[in-house]
N, C-alpha and C positions, 0 to 999 in steps of 0.2 A: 420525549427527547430522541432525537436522531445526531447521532456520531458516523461523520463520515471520514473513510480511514484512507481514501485516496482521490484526491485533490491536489490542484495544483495553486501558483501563483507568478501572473506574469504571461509576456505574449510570447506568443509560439511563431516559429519561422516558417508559418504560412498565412493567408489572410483569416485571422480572424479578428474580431475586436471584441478582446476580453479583459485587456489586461487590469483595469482594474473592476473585475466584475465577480470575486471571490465573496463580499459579504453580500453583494446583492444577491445574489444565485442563491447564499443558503436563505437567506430574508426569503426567497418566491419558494421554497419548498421547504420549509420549515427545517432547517437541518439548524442545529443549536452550537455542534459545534465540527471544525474539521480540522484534518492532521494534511497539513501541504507539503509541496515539496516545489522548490522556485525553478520555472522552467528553462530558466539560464544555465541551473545546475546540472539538469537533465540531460538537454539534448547538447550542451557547448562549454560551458566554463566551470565543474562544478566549486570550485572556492567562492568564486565572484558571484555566482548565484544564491548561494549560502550565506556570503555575508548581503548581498542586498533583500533578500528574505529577512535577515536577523532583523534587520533596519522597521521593517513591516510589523514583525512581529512584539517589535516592544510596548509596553503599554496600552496591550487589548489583551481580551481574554477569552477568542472565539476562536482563534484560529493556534495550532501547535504546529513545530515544525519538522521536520526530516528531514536529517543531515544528508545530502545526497553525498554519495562515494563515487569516485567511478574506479572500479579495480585497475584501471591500465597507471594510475597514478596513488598510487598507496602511501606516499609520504605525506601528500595535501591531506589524503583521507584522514590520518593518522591524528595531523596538526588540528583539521578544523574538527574531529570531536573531540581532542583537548583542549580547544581552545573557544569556543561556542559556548555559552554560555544561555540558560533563560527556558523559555515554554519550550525546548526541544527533546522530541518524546521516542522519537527512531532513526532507520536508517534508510535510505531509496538506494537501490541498485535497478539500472535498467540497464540490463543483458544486451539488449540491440544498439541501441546508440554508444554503448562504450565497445561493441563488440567483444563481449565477454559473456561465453557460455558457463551455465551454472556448472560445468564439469571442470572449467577449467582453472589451473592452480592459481592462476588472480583472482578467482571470483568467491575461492575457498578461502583466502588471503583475506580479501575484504569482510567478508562474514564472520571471518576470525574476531575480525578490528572492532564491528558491532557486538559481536559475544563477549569480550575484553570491556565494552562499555557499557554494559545491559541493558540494550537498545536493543528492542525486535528491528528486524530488519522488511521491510518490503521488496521484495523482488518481481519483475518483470517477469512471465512465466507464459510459456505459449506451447501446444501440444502437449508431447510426453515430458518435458523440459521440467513440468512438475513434479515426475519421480525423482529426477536428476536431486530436487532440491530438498525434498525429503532423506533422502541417503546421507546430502551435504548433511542435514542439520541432525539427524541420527550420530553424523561423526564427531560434532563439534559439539560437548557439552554445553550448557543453558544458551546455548543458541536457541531462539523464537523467529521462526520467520512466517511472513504471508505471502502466501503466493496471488500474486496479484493478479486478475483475470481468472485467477483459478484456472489457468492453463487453455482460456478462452474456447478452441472448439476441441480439447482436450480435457472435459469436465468427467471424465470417468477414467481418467487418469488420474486428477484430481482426488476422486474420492478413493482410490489404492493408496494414494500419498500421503491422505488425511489420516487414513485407517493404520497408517503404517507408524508414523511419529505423530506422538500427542502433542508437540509443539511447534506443527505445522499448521498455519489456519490461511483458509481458505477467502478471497473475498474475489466475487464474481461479477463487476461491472467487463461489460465489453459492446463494441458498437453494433454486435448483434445480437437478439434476444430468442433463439429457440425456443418452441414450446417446450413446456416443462426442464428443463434445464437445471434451475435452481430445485424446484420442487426435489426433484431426482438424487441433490448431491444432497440435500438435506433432509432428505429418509435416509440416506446410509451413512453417515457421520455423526459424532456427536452432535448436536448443535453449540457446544462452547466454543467450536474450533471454527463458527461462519462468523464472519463479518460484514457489514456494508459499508459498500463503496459506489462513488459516481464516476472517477476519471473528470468531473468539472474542471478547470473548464475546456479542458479538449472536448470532451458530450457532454450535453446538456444533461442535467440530472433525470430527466424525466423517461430516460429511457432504464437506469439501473430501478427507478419508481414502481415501473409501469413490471419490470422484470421480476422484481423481489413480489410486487402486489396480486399477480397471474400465480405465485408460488403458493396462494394461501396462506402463509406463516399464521399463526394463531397464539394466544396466550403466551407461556414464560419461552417458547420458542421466537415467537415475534420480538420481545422483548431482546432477548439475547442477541438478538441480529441487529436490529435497531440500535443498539447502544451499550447494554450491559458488557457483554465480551470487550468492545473496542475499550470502555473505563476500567475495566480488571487489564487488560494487555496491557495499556500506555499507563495506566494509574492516575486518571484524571478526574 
């Protein structure tokens, strides 16, 4: 079983053609199931991305969703995870497209809104930007958040962030794969606190594959990355 915990759904506002290419892509690398987020919601409209997501997600049982937020708009946020209904298991916040740094009092706002609906939260995370959000979720009780990229070429940032709140978890897809990189953040972390992720379909899964596979992962380690942690986080 493979759980992938960052995935998307829908085409992106440059050429690619993916848009409907979320079950094929897990079908060619075996991923059984994944947690999206509609890239309408992301990079442009998140209400209207969210409800056209809902549309998708009803009546299957592979794919879960992620209520995107965008902190600059906190009343939509507010309404669509009262109002959402079904397989929806967290929350996406991406820092860059809403222009909203983890430090700043919309972004604590929003993280609020997900703590209020006990929905881990997925956050956008690049650099030191990962301590940032460790602190956040140190301050905001049963907040869960993951930091997504694991802070990309910020991975030993990452693991000060991970070591610091136990309800920080870490997942490490990004479009570049350094030697040892994961290997490194998972000798010093828990392993309850990794998750995997592809970023599908912005990258092709075979680069988070080829990343996590270079790692070694072995035994109740591989296990926990592969899927166990992501079914105890989201309860799937």
């Amino acid at each position: 079983m493979i759980i992938d915990v960052h995935a998307h759904w829908g085409p992106w506002f440059f050429t690619m053609d993916v848009a409907g290419a979320s079950l094929a892509t897990m079908d060619r690398y075996g991923i059984g199931k994944a947690i999206v987020s509609a890239t309408e919601a992301v990079i442009y409209d998140a209400p209207a991305g969210n409800r056209a997501l809902a549309r998708v997600l009803d009546g299957q049982d592979r794919l879960y969703g992620y209520v995107t937020v965008n902190p600059r708009r906190l009343g939509e946020a507010a309404r669509d995870l009262r109002e959402l209904t079904g397989p929806w298991v967290g929350v996406k916040i991406h820092t860059d497209y809403t222009g909203s740094p983890v430090t700043s009092p919309r972004m604590r706002a929003a993280l609020e809104l997900a703590a209020e609906a006990g929905l881990p939260a997925l956050v956008h995370t690049w650099g030191a930007s990962v301590l940032d959000l460790a602190q956040v979720c140190l301050d905001i009780p049963e907040l869960r958040v993951i930091a997504g990229h694991m802070g990309a070429d910020g991975h030993r940032h990452a693991i000060e962030a991970a070591n610091a709140c136990d309800r920080l978890y870490l997942e490490p897809c990004w479009s570049h794969a350094p030697a040892g990189r994961i290997a490194e953040v998972v000798a010093a972390v828990p392993d309850r606190q990794v998750l995997f992720g592809t970023d599908s379909t912005l990258i092709d899964p075979s680069s988070a594959f080829g990343a996590v596979a270079a790692a070694g992962l072995t035994g109740v380690t591989a296990e926990r990355v592969a899927w166990h942690n992501a079914a105890e986080l989201f309860k799937i």
